[in-house]
C-alpha positions in Angstrom: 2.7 34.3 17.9 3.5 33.7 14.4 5.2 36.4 12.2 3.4 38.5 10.2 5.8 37.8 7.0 5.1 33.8 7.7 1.6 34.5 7.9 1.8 36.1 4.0 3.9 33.4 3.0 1.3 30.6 4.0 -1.5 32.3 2.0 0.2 33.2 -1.0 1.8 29.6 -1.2 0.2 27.0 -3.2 -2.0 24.1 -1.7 0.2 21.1 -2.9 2.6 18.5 -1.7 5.7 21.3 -3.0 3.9 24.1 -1.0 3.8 22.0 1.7 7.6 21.3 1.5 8.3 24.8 0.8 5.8 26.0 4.0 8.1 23.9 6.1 11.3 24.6 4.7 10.7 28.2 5.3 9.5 27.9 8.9 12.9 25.6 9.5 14.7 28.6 7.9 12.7 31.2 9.9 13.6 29.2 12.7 17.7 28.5 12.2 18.0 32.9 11.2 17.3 32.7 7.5 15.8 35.2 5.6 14.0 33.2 2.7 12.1 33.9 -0.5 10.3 31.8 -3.3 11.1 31.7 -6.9 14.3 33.3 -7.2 15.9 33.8 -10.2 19.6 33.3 -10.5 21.7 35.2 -13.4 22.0 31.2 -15.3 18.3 31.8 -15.7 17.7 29.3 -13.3 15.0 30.0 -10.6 15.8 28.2 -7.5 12.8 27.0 -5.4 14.0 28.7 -1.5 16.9 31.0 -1.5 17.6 32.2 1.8 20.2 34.6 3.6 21.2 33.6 7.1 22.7 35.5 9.8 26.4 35.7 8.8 25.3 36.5 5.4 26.0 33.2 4.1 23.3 31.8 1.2 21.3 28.3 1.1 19.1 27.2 -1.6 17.0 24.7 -1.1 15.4 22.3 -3.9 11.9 20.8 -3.6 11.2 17.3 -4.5 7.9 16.4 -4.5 7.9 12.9 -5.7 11.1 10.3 -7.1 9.7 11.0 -10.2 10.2 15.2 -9.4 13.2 14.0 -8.4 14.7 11.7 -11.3 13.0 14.4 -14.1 15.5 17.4 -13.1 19.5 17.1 -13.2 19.8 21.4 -12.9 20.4 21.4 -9.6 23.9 21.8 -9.7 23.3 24.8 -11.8 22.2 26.3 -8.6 25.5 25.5 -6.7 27.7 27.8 -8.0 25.1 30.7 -6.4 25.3 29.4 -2.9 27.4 28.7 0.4 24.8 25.4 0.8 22.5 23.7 -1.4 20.2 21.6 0.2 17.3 19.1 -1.3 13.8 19.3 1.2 11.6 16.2 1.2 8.6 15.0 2.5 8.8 11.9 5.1 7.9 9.5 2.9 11.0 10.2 0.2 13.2 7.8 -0.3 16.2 9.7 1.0 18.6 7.5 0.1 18.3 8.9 -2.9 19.3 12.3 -2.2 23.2 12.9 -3.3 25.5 12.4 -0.6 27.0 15.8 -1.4 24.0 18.1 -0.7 22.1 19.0 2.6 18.6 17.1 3.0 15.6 18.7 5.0 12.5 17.0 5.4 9.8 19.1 6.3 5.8 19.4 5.9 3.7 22.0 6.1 3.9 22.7 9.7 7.6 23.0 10.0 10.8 20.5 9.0 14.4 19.5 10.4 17.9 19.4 8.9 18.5 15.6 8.5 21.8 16.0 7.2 23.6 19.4 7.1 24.9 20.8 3.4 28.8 21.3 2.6 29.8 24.6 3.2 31.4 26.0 -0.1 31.8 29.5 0.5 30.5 31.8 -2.3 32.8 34.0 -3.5 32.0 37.9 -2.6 32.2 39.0 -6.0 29.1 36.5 -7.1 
């Protein structure tokens, strides 16, 4: 049976190729212990696509890339970093992920669910942030 919360989510989210991404990223979360919300804005005045809380406490943000051209447009994803233990980029299947910096976590995901293809760096946030 499908949570309740998850259930919300998939009707408030937006039927595109991101809200796909983003369903699917959000059900990986669910899945690995995250918390996750939509939207959120960081003090920079930055509003990350999927910030999430796991189960130690630690934080992942997760960018969505709809397209290369998504992609190649937006270079403020490392302002995101700084507010995070992992930063992660979530793609569909057909992304080129060679693309994706070496440095960050990629998940590819559709609306149904998605997998970590490569795990993000842990760089633990400090407490104080």
């Amino acid at each position: 049976m499908q949570d309740a919360s998850l259930t919300q989510l998939d009707a408030s989210l937006p039927p595109s190729r991101a809200g796909e991404i983003a369903r699917g990223a959000l059900r990986l979360l669910a899945g690995l212990g995250y918390c996750g919300v939509l939207e959120m804005t960081l003090a920079n005045n930055r509003r990350a696509d999927i910030a999430a809380v796991g189960p130690a406490g630690e934080i992942a943000m997760v960018e969505i890339k709809s397209s290369v051209a998504d992609f190649r447009s937006d270079c403020k994803w490392r302002d995101y970093m700084p507010f995070c233990d992992r930063f992660y980029f979530a793609v569909m299947a057909d992304f080129p992920q060679d693309l994706i910096p070496p440095e960050t976590g990629l998940i590819v995901a559709d609306a149904f669910g998605g997998a970590v293809i490569r795990e993000a760096v842990a760089d633990k946030l400090s407490g104080a942030r």
